[in-house]
C-alpha positions in Angstrom: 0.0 0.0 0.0 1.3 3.6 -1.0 2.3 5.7 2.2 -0.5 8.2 3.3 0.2 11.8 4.6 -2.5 14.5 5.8 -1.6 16.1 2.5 -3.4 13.3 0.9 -5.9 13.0 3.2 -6.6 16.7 2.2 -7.2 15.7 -1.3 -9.3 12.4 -0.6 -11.8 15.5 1.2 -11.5 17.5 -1.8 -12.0 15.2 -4.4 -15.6 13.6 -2.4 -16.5 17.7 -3.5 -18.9 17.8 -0.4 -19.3 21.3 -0.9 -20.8 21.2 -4.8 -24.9 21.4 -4.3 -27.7 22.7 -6.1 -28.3 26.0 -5.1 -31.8 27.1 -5.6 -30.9 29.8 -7.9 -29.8 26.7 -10.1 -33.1 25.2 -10.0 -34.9 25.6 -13.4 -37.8 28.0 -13.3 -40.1 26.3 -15.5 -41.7 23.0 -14.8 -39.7 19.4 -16.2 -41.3 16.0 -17.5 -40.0 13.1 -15.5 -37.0 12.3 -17.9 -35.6 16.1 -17.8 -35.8 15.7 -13.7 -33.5 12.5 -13.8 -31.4 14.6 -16.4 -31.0 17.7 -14.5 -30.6 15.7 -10.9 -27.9 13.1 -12.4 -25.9 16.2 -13.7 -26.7 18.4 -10.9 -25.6 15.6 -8.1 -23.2 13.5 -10.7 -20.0 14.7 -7.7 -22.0 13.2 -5.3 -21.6 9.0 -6.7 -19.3 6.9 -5.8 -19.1 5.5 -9.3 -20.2 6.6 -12.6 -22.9 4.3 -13.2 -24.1 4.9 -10.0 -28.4 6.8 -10.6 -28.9 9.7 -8.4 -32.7 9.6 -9.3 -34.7 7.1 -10.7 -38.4 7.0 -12.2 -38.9 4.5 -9.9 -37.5 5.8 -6.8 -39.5 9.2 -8.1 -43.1 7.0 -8.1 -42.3 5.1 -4.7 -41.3 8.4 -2.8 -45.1 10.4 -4.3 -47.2 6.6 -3.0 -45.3 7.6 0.4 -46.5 10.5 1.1 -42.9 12.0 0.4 -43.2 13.7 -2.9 -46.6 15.3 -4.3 -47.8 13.8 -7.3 -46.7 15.9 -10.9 -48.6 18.5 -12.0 -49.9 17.3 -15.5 -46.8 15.2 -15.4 -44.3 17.7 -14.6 -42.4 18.8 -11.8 -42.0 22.4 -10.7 -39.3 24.0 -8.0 -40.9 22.6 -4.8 -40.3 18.9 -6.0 -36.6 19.5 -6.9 -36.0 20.9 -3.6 -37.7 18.1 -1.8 -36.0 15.4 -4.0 -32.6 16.9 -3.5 -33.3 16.7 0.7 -34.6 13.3 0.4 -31.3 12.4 -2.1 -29.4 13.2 1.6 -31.3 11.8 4.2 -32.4 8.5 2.8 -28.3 7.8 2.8 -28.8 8.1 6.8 -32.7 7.5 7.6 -35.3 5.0 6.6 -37.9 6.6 4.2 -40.6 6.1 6.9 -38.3 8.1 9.3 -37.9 10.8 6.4 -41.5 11.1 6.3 -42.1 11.2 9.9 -39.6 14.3 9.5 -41.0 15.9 7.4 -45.2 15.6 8.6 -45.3 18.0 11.2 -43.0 21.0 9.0 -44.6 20.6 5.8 -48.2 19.6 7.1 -49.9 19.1 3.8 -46.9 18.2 1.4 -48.8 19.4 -2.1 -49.1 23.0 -0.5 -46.6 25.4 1.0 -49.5 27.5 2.8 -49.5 25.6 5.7 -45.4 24.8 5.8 -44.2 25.3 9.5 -40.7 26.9 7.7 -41.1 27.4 4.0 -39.5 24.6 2.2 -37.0 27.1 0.3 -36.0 28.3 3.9 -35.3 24.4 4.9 -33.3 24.0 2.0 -30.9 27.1 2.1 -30.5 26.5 6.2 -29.5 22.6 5.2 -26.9 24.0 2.4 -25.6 26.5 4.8 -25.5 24.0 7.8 -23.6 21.5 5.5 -21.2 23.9 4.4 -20.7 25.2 8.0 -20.4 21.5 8.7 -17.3 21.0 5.9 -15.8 23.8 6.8 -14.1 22.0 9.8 -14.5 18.4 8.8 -11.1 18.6 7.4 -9.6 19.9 10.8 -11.2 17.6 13.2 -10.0 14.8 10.7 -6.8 15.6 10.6 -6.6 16.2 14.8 -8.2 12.5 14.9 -5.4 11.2 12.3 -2.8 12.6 14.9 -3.9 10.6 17.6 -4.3 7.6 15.5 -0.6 7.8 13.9 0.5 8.0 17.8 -1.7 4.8 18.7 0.7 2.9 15.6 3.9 5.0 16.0 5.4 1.9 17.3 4.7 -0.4 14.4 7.2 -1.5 11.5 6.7 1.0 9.1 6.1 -2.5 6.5 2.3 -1.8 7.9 2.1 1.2 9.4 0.1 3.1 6.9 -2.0 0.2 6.7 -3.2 0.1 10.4 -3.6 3.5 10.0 -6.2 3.5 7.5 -7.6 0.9 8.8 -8.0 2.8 12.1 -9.2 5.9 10.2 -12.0 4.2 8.9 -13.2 2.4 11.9 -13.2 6.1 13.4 -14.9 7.2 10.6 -17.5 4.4 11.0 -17.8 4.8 14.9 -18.8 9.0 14.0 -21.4 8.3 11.3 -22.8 5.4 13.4 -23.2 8.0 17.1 -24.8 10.7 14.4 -27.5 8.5 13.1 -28.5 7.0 15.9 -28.7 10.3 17.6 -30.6 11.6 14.2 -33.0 8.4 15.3 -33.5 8.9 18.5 -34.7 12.7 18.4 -37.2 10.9 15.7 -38.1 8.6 17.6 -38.7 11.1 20.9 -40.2 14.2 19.7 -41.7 13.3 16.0 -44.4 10.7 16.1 -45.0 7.7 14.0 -47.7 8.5 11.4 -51.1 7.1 12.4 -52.3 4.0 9.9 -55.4 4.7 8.3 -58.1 2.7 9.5 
């Protein structure tokens, strides 16, 4: 394995572009058919895979979030500003909560999904607090990182240096892991405490 330095470490950050988002001044103004949503999403998002082939939006994932209550249904089969926005939160949070917990997230703030009348915060105001949060967020994940990588190249400073860089990656990622892990199950648990479980129609 090639030797790994916080310089590198730097650059893995970087190259994830965390901080590339669709800003709602980027949102198209007039309404899209289903095939020019999964255009402009898969372009929009396309720093966001993992791999190339990798869909950010699907027709079908589209039709399964509108029969959960997630997504209002099209508007003589298109799809105006107030969609995008809630497709681009849902893109986020279904990588850390269940659909069902994304819904019960969302009940109480949005009320009535298909109108923004009755929104606790408007949805644009969600959106540009979540971008802003994120960035805030990024800002100092590189910092913290690197503070954490310190303590973990102390922890193998007296390894050969054969596997060294090894263990140390190794380590980085279980830390990684252990982080994620404490933030979604916190995520859960304020769910879980303070937004109920939507009631099943009798």
């Amino acid at each position: 394995m090639q030797q790994f330095n916080e310089d590198e470490l730097k650059q893995l950050i970087d190259e994830l572009s965390l901080n590339q988002d669709i800003k709602i001044t980027e949102i198209p103004d007039i309404d899209l058919y289903m095939e020019q949503l999964t255009s402009f999403m898969d372009s929009s998002l396309k720093s966001q895979k993992r791999d190339d082939q990798d869909k950010i939006l699907t027709k079908t994932m589209i039709n399964n979030y509108t029969k959960a209550g997630l997504l209002m249904p099209p508007i003589k089969k298109k799809y105006n500003k107030r969609h995008i926005i809630l497709l681009t939160l849902i893109y986020y949070l279904k990588n850390i909560l269940s659909i069902n917990d994304i819904k019960r997230l969302f009940e109480p703030v949005l009320n009535n999904i298909a109108t923004p009348e009755d929104d606790l915060i408007s949805l644009e105001d969600i959106y540009s607090t979540f971008l802003d949060v994120k960035n805030i967020e990024l800002s100092s994940f590189h910092e913290h990182l690197i503070e954490k990588s310190t303590m973990i190249k102390e922890k193998t400073s007296i390894m050969d240096k054969d596997g060294k860089d090894t263990a140390e990656l190794f380590l980085i990622v279980i830390m990684l892991i252990a982080q994620a892990n404490a933030q979604k199950r916190l995520a859960e648990k304020i769910i879980d405490t303070y937004f109920h479980k939507p009631e099943n129609p009798a």
